[in-house]
Each structure stands twice: as C-alpha cells, then as structure tokens.
C-alpha positions as CSV (number, residue, x, y, z in Angstrom):
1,X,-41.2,-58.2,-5.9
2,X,-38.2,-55.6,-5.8
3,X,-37.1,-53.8,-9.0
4,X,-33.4,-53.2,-7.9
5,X,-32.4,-52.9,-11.2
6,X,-34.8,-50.5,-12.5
7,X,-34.3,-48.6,-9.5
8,X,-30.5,-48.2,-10.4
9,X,-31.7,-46.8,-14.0
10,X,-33.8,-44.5,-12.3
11,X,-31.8,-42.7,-9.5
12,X,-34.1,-40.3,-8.5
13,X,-33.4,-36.6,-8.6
14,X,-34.6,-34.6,-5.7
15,X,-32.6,-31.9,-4.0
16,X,-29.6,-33.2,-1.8
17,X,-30.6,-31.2,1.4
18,X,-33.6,-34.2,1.9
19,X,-30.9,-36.8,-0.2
20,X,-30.7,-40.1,2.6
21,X,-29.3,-43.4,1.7
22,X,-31.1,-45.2,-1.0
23,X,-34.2,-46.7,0.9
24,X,-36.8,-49.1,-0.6
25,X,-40.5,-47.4,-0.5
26,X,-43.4,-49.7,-1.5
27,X,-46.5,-49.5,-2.7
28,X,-49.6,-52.1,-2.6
29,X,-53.2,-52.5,-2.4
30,X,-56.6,-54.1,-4.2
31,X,-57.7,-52.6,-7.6
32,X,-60.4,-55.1,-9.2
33,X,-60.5,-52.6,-12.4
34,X,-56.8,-52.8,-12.9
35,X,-56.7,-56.8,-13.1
36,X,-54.2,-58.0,-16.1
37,X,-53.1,-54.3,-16.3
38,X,-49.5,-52.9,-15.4
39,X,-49.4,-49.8,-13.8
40,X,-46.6,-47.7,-14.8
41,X,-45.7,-45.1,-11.8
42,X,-43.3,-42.1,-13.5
43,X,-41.4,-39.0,-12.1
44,X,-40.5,-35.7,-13.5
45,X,-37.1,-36.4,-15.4
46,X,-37.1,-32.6,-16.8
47,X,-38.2,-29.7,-14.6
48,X,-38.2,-27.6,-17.6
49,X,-40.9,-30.0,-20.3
50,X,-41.6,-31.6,-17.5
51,X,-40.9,-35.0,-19.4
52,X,-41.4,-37.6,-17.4
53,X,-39.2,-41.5,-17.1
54,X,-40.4,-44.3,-15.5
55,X,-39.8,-44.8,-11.9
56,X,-41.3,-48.6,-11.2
57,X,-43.2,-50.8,-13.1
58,X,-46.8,-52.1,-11.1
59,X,-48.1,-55.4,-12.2
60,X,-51.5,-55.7,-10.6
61,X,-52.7,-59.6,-10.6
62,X,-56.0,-61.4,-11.9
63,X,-57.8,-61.0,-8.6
64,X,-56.5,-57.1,-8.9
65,X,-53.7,-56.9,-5.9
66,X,-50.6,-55.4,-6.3
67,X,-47.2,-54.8,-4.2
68,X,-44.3,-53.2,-5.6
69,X,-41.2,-51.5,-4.1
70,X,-38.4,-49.6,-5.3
71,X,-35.4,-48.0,-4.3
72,X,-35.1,-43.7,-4.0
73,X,-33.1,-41.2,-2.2
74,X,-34.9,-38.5,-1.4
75,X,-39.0,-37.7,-1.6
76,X,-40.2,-38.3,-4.9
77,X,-43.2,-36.9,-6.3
78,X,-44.6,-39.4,-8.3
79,X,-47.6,-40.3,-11.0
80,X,-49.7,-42.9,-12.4
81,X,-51.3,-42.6,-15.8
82,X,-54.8,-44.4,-15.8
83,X,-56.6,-43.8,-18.8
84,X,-59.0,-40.9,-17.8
85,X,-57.0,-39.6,-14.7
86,X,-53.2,-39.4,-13.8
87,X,-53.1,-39.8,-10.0
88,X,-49.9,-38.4,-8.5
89,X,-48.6,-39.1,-4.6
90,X,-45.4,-38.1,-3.1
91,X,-43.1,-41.1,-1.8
92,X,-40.8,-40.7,1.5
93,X,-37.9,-42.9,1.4
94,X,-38.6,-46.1,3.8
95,X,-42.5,-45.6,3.7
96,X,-45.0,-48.1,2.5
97,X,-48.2,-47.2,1.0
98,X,-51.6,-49.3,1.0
99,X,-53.2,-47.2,-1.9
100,X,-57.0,-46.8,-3.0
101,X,-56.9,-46.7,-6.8
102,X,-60.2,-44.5,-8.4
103,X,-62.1,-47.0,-11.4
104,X,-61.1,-47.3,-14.4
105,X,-61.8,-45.2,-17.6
106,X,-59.7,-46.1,-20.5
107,X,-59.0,-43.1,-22.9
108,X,-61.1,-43.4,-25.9
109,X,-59.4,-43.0,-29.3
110,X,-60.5,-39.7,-29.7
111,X,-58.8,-38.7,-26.0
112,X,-56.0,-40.3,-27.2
113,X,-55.4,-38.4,-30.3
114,X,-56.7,-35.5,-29.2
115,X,-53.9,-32.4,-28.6
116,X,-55.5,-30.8,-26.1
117,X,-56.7,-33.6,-23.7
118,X,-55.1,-33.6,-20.2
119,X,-56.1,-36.4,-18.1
120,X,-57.9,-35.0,-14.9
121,X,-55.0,-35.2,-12.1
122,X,-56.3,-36.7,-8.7
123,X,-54.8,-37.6,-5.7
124,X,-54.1,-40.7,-4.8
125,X,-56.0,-42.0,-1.8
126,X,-53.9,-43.3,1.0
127,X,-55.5,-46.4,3.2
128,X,-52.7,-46.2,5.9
129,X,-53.2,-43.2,7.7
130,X,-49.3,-43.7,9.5
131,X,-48.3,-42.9,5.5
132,X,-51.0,-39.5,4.6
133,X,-48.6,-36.5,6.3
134,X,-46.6,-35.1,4.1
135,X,-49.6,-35.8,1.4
136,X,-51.8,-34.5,3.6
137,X,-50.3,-31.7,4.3
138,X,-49.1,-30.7,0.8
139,X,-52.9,-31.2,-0.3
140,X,-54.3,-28.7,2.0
141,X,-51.8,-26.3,1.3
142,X,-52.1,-26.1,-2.2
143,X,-56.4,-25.7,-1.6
144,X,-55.8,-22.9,1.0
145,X,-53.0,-21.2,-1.5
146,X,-55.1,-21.3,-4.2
147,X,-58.2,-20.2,-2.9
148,X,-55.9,-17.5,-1.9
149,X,-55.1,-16.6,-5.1
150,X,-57.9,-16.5,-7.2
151,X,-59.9,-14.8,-4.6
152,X,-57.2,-11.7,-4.6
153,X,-55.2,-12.6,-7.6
154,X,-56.8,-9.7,-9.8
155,X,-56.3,-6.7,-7.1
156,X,-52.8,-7.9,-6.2
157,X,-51.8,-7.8,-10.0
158,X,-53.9,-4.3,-10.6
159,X,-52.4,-2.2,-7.5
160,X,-48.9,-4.3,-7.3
161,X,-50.2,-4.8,-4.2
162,X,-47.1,-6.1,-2.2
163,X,-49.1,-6.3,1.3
164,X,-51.8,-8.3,0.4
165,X,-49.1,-10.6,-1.0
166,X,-47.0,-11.0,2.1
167,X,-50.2,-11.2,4.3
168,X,-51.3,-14.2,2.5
169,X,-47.8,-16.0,2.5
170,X,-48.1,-15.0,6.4
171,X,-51.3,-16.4,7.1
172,X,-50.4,-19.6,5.1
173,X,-47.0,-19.9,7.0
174,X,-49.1,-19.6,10.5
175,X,-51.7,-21.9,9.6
176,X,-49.0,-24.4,8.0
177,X,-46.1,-24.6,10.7
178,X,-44.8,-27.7,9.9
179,X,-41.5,-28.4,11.0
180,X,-40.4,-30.5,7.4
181,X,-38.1,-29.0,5.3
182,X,-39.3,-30.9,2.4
183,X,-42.9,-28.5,3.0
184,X,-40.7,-25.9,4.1
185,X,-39.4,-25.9,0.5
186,X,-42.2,-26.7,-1.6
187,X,-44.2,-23.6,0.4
188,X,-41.5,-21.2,-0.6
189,X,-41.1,-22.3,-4.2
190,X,-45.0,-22.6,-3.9
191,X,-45.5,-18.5,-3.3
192,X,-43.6,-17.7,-6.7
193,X,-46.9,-17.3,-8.3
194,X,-48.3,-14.9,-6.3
195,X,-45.2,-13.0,-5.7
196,X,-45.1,-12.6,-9.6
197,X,-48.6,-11.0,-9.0
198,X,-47.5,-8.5,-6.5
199,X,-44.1,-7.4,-7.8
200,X,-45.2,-7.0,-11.4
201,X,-42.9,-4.2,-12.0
202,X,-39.7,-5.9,-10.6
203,X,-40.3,-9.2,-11.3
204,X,-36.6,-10.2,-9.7
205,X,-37.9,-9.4,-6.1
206,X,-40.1,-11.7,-7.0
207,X,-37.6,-14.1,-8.5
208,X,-35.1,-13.5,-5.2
209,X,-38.0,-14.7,-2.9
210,X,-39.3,-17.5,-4.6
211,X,-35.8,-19.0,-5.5
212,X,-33.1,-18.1,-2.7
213,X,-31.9,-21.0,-1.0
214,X,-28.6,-22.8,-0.9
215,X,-29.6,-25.2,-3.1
216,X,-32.3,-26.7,-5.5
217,X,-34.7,-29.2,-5.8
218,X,-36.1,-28.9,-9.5
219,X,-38.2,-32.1,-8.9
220,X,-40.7,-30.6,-6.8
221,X,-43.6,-30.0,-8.4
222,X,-44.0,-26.3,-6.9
223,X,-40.8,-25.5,-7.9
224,X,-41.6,-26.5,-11.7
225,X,-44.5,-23.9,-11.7
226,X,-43.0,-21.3,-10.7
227,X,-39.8,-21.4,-12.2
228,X,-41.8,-21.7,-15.4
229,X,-44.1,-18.8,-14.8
230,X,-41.1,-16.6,-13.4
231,X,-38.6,-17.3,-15.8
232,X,-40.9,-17.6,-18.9
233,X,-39.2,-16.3,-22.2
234,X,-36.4,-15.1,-19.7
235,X,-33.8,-13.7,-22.5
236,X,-36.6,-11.4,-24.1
237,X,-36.9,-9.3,-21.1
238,X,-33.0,-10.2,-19.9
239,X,-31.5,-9.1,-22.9
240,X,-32.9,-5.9,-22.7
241,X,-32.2,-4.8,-19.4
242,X,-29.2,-3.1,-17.7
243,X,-28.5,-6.3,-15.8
244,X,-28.2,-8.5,-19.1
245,X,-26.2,-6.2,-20.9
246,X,-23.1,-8.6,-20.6
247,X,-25.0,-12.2,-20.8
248,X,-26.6,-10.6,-24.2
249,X,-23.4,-9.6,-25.4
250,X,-21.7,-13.1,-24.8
251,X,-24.4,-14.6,-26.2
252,X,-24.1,-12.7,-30.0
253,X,-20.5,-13.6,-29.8
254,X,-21.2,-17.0,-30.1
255,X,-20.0,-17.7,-26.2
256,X,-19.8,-21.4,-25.1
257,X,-22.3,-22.4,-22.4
258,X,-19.3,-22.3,-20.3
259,X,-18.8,-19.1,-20.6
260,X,-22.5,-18.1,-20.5
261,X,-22.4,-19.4,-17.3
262,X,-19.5,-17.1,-15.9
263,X,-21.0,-14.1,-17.0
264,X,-24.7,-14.2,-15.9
265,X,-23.5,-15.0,-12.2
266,X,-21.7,-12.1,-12.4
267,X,-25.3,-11.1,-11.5
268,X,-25.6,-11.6,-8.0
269,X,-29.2,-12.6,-7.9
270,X,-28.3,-15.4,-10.0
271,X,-24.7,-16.7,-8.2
272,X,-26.1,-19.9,-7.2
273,X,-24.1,-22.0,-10.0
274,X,-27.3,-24.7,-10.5
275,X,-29.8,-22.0,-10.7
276,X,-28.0,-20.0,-13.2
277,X,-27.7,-22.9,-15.5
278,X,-30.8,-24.2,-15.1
279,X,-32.4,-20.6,-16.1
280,X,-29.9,-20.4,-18.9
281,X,-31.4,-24.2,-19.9
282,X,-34.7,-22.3,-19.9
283,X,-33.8,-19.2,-21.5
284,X,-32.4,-21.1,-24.7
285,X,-35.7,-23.5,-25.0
286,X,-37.7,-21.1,-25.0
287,X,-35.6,-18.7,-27.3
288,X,-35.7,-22.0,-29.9
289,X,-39.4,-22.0,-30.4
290,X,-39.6,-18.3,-30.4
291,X,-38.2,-18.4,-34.3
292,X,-36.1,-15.1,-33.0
293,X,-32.7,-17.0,-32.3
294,X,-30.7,-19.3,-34.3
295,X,-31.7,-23.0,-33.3
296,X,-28.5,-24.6,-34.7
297,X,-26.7,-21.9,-32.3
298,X,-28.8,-23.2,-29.5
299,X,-29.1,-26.8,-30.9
300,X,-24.6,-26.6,-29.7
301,X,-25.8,-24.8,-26.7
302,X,-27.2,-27.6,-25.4
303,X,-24.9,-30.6,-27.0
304,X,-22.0,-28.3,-25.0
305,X,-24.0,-28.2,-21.9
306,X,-24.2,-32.2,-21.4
307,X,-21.0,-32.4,-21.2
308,X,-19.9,-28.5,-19.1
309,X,-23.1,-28.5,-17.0
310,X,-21.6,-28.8,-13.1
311,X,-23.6,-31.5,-11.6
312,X,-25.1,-34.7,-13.1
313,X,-28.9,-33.1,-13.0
314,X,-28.3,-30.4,-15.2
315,X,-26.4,-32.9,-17.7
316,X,-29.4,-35.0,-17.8
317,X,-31.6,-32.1,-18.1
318,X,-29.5,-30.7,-21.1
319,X,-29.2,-33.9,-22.6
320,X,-33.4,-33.8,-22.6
321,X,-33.5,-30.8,-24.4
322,X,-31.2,-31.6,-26.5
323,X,-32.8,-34.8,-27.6
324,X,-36.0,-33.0,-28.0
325,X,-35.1,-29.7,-30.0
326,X,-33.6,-32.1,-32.6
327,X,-36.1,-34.9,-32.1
328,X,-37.9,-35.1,-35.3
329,X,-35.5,-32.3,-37.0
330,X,-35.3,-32.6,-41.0
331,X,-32.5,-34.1,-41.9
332,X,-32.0,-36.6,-38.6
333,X,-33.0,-40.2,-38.7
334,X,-36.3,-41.5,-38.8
335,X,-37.5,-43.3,-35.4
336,X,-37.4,-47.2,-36.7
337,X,-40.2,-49.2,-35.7
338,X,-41.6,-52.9,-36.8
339,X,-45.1,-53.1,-37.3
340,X,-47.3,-55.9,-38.9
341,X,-49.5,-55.2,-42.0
342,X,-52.7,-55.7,-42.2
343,X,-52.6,-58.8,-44.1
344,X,-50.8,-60.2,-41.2
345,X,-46.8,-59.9,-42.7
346,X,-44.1,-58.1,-40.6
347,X,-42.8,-54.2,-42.2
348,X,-39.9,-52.9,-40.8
349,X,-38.9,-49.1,-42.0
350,X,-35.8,-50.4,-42.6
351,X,-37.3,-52.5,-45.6
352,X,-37.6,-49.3,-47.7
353,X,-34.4,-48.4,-47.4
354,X,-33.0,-46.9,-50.4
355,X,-36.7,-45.6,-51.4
356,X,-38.2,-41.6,-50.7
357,X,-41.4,-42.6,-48.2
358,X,-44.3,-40.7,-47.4
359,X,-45.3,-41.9,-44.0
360,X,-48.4,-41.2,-42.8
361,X,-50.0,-41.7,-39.8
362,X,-54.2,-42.1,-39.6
363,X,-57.7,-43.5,-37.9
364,X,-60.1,-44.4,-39.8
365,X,-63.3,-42.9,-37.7
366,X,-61.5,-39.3,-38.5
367,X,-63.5,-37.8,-41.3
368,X,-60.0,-35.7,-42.5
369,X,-57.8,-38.8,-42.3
370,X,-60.8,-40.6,-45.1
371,X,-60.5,-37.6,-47.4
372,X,-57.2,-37.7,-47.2
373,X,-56.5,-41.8,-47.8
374,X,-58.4,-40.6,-51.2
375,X,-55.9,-38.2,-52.2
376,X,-53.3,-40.5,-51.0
377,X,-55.3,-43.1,-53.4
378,X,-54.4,-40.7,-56.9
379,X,-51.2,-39.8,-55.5
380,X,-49.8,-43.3,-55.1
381,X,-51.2,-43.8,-58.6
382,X,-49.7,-40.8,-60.0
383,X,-45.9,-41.1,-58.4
384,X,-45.9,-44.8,-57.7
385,X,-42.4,-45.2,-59.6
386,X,-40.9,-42.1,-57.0
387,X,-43.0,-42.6,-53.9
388,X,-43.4,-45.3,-51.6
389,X,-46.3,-44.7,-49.2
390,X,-46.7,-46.3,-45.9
391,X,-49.5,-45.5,-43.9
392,X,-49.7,-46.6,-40.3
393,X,-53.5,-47.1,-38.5
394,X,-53.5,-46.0,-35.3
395,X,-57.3,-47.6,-34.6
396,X,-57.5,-49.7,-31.2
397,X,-59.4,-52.2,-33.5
398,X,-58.0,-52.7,-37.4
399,X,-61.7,-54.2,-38.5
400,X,-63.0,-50.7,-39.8
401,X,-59.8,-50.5,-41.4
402,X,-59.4,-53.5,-43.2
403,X,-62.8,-53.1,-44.9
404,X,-62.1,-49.6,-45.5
405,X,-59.1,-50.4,-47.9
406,X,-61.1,-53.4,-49.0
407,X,-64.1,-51.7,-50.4
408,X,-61.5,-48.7,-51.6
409,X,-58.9,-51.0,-53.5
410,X,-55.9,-49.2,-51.9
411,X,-53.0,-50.6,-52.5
412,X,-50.1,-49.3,-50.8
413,X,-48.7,-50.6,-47.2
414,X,-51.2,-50.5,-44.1
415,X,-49.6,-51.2,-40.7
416,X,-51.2,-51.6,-37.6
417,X,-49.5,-49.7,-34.6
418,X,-50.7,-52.4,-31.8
419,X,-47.5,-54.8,-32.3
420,X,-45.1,-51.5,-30.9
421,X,-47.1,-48.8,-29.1
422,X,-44.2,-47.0,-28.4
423,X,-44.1,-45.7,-32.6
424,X,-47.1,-42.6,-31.1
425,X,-44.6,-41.6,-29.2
426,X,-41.5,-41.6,-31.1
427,X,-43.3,-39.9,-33.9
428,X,-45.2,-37.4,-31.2
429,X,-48.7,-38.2,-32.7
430,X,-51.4,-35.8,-31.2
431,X,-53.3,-35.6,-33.7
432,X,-54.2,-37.0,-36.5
433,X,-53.7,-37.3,-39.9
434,X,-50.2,-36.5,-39.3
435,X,-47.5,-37.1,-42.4
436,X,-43.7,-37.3,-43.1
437,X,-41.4,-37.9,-46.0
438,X,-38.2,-39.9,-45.7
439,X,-35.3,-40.4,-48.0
440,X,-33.2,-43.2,-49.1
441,X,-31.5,-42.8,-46.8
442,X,-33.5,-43.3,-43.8
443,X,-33.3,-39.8,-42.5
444,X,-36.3,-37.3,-42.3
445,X,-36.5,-35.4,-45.8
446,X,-39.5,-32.9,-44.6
447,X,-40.8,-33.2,-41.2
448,X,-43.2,-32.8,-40.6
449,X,-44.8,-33.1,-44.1
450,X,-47.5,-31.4,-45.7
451,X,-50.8,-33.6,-46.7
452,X,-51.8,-34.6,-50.1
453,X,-54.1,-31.2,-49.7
454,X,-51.7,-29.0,-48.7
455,X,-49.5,-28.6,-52.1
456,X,-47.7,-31.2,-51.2
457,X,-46.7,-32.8,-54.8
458,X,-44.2,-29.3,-55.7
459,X,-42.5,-29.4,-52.6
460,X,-41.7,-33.0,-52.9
461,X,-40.1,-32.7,-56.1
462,X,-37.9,-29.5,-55.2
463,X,-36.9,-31.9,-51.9
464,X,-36.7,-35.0,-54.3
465,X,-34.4,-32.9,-56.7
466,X,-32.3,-30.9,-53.8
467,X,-31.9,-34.7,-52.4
468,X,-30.7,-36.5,-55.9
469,X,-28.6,-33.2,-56.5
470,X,-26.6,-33.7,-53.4
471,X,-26.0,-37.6,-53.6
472,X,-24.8,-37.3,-57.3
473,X,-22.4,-34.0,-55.8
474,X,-21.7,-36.4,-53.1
475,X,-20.2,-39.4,-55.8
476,X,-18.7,-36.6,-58.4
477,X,-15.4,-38.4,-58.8
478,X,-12.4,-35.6,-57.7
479,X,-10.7,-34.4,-61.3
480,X,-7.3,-34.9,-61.6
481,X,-4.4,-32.5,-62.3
482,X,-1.0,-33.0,-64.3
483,X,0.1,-33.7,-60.7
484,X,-1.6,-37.3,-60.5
485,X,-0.8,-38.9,-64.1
C-alpha cells in the first residue's frame, strides 16, 4: 500500500546536492512479535532538538508481514521506535528493503515515565544484501571513527594535538574511499568532533573544516552531532570575541533576525547564508534556556525568522523552535484533550471552561504521586468552591486505580489517558507527578505548577487574585467626560 499522501505532508529534507526526483523507497518483511502493531518509521524534522515527524506509517498484519512504501527525494535517515530499542536505517530513493526487525520489548511504565530513559539504538538488519551499502558502509565508519576517538581522544584534547587529529581523519579517508558523496558528506561532518579535540584553542579551525561546503544537509545524522557540539552555547563565547563584536551589538539593539543575518556573514567563516542562520537558530535556543537573555526578545526572534529565513528548511526549523520555546508558556493555551473518566463518562477540558483547574498528571504504582493524591484529597476539600481538580492516570491498566480512589473516597475527576495517547505528549510528561493550573479562561495560569507539597496554596491565591484583578480591569467600564453627555 502506497502512502502518497503522507508522503506529500512529509517532503523530506535532505541536502539538495543528493535531492533526485521524488522516488518511491519501500520497506517489508516478517515480524511475528509486531502482529496487530503499527510501526511508525520517523525522520529528524529539527537538526537543532532533533524533533522528530513522521515519515510513513507501517501496519504489520496478524501473521506479522508488512510492506510499505513512500515517496522521498533524497537519502533519508530514518527511525523506528519499538518499545525497548529505536532501530534507525538510512533509505536511498528507489531502493527496497526486506528488513529483519529485533523482538519485541514493550517499555514498561516505569521506562515510560522515566526522564532519563533512552531506548538502546540498533541498526536495522537488512535481509537483501543488493540494499546494505551505504548502511554498510556508514556502520563501519562510525565503529572505526569511534574507536578512534576514545582510544586518543584524551591526548588529542591535553596537547591540542593537531597531528594525531589529521592522521586519524587520513587513515579513515584511506581505509573508506568510497566514491558517494552522500558518505563523502557524512565523513566530513562526521570528523567535527575530533577536530573540536585537536583545535581546542581555535575552535573556528575546527568549525571551518567540519562545516565548509557549498551547501548543507542538516538531516544527516553526523552533521546534527557536530554542529551541536561545535556550536554549543555559540553567543557566550561569540559575543565576546573580536569577531562578534558587531553580531553582539545588533543583537542589544534589538536587530531583526534579518538584520542579524547581514551582519554575522560579514564574518567570512560564516558567509554561507543557510549556515549562518541555522547557527543564529542555535545560538538563540540555547541563549533562551540559559536565563541570561530575554526570552520574549528571542520568543520574536524566532516568530520573525519563519517568515525572513531564506529557504523553506530553515522556516520549518524556526517555526519548531518557535512552537517549542512557547509550548507550555504561562499565559498560552492549554493543550485540549478528551479523555474518559473512570466511571466510564467522556471529560473534555473544555467542560471547565470558566473554572481555575489544577491539572495533574499521576500513576498510581509511584509512591510520590500516592502521597500526593492525599494532599490533593484536603486540598480539594479545603478550596473546593475556587478549585476544580482534574487528575489524569497515566497507568497502562486503570484497575489499581479505580480501587485506589475507591478505598480513599476521592472525589474529584479521574481520567484515563488510553482514549488519546497523544495528551503525554502535548503536556511533555517525563515524569511523574507532574501538575498545572489553568484559568477560566483556558490558558495556562502557572505552568508548570507546584504540588500540593511545594507551597502551593499562596501562590495560587496571589495568581487567583492577579487573575480576577485583571478581568475586573479588563470590564472597568471607560468614564465619561463632559464631552460625551
């Protein structure tokens, strides 16, 4: 089955010196453990949070085969979450590939929740051996590169050991003459790391190497590292040398992104129009979670950059950014969601429209989220004619929690996240318990929010009153003058 239409909402972007015609690449195989289960294969949609969007949905029948095909220009580097492991496999335009899936390990709640779980990235095993070249190749590369550089990785950095560097990178490019400039690419973007090593005290040798070429391809996984590493909190160092005296300048004037543009290619490490706005892109993330810069300043960076970046790709990537520095953001709307309770009726956020709710999100086998649901209990009890508290269970099975509130007489709303997945993400759960208050209005009042632990009863009220003190400013009728009798 071909996805035509999904592939046309999911042009992929990948450097135009390998863009071709838009060519149909399929992939297929047998995968017992995935029977009843769609895959969901993703690309990188942001080089910078490395975001991903999906790129082709996999449905994988009752006796566990699968075909699927979809459109792309250019090679794709691609990924498959699977519970336990994300396999990733890049995809040449016009290529089919008959694909050994590892078994299955579903997350467990606790993975799921848990901040700091990665799944373990494996490659995906290619059957067709006409199809394992440029996977092939790319795999031992990356072994040989970094057994490279852990073996030598503390002298290089300790001496600025320049040689050592270059006679690694030459050995690699002997060993590795492939005549494809897609691994032509990925090797140089690929050496940024090491170069970083070597030219520790002039990190923009470093940058010159790793990044000078005509044009970009921010997609390829070798490129993300690097850049990331090189250009890592980019305006703290920038800004205070010679060479970003001007960019530094423009930027406390309050200069457009437009115009922030102009002057750092002024710097002619930096000319390459794409590159410099894609750094600048960086520079201002980072700067926004430093808490040294003005996020509403960078906040119009970025809503100015969607629509004055020069190419599509660097819209779309500001348009990310954008989206997720204000994602969440006190004083934005609240992610709307329908979920059903636990008694079986449908809630819909909307229904507590013109109430202040304290949304919470929980599981019931985390020891913190069943102190918590106690405090919550004398809470509700003691601001039950201000506070409308929704609590959302995020267990795969809602048994432990339905006896839970049972045997505790709660009685505020329980939903049960199962009827639209999709609310974890909107609401970024990582961990748990995990709270927010919203106002009558529907917008995010404090967010996140402080526990029932955490002192949260004063701040409420100072929000509650700041809130009620506004809307009553808001309706203050306009006195008249002499003028309008």
């Amino acid at each position: 089955m071909r996805l035509s239409l999904l592939a046309l909402l999911f042009i992929c972007h990948t450097g135009f010196l390998f863009a071709q015609q838009m060519q149909w690449v399929t992939v297929k195989g047998q995968a017992p453990d995935y029977a009843g289960y769609t895959l969901v294969m993703e690309k990188v949609m942001n080089p910078i949070t490395l975001e991903t969007t999906g790129l082709m949905a996999i449905d994988v029948d009752k006796n566990g085969a699968y075909e699927q095909s979809v459109e792309i220009s250019g090679i794709t580097y691609a990924s498959i979450d699977m519970g336990k492991y994300r396999g990733y496999i890049y995809l040449e335009p016009g290529q089919t590939y008959n694909l050994a899936l590892p078994p299955f390990q579903p997350r467990s709640d606790a993975d799921r929740f848990n901040p700091y779980f990665i799944p373990e990235e494996i490659e995906l095993g290619i059957i067709n051996k006409e199809a394992q070249g440029l996977n092939q190749s790319i795999t031992n590369f990356d072994i040989d590169l970094n057994k490279a550089y852990n073996t030598n990785a503390v002298n290089i950095f300790s001496r600025g050991d320049v040689t050592k560097a270059q006679e690694i990178i030459a050995e690699l490019d002997s060993a590795y003459n492939i005549e494809h400039p897609y691994f032509e690419q990925y090797k140089q973007y690929a050496y940024g790391e090491l170069l970083t090593l070597a030219y520790k005290r002039n990190k923009r040798k470093a940058m010159y190497f790793a990044m000078n070429s005509d044009s970009l391809d921010m997609f390829m996984p070798s490129f993300q590292q690097s850049f990331n590493t090189l250009f890592k909190s980019f305006f703290t160092s920038y800004f205070t040398s010679s060479k970003g005296d001007d960019l530094r300048d423009a930027y406390t004037k309050a200069a457009s992104f437009d115009s922030l543009r102009t002057v750092f290619k002024k710097d002619t490490l930096f000319a390459q129009t794409e590159l410099a706005e894609v750094i600048l892109l960086k520079g201002l993330y980072d700067a926004f979670y430093s808490g040294r810069y003005d996020q509403e300043r960078i906040i119009d960076l970025y809503a100015q950059a969607q629509e004055q970046g020069s190419t599509l790709v660097i819209k779309d990537i500001a348009k990310s950014l954008y989206k997720r520095v204000t994602w969440l953001r006190t004083g934005t709307a609240a992610p709307q969601f329908t979920l059903y309770r636990l008694d079986g009726k449908e809630r819909s956020l909307s229904d507590y429209h013109g109430k202040f709710v304290y949304l919470n999100f929980m599981h019931t086998s985390n020891h913190t989220c069943k102190q918590e649901l106690q405090l919550l209990n004398v809470l509700s009890k003691q601001l039950r004619r201000e506070l409308t508290f929704v609590t959302v269970i995020m267990d795969e099975d809602p048994t432990a929690a339905q006896k839970l509130i049972k045997d505790n007489k709660y009685k505020w709303d329980f939903l049960h996240y199962a009827a639209m997945p999709k609310v974890a993400l909107d609401y970024r759960i990582k961990a748990l318990p995990v709270y927010f208050v919203i106002d009558p209005t529907q917008k995010l009042l404090v967010s996140p929010s402080p526990s029932p632990g955490e002192n949260f009863l004063p701040i409420f009220q100072e929000e509650q009153r700041k809130f009620n003190y506004e809307q009553l400013r808001k309706k203050k009728p306009k006195q008249k003058s002499i003028y309008d009798f």
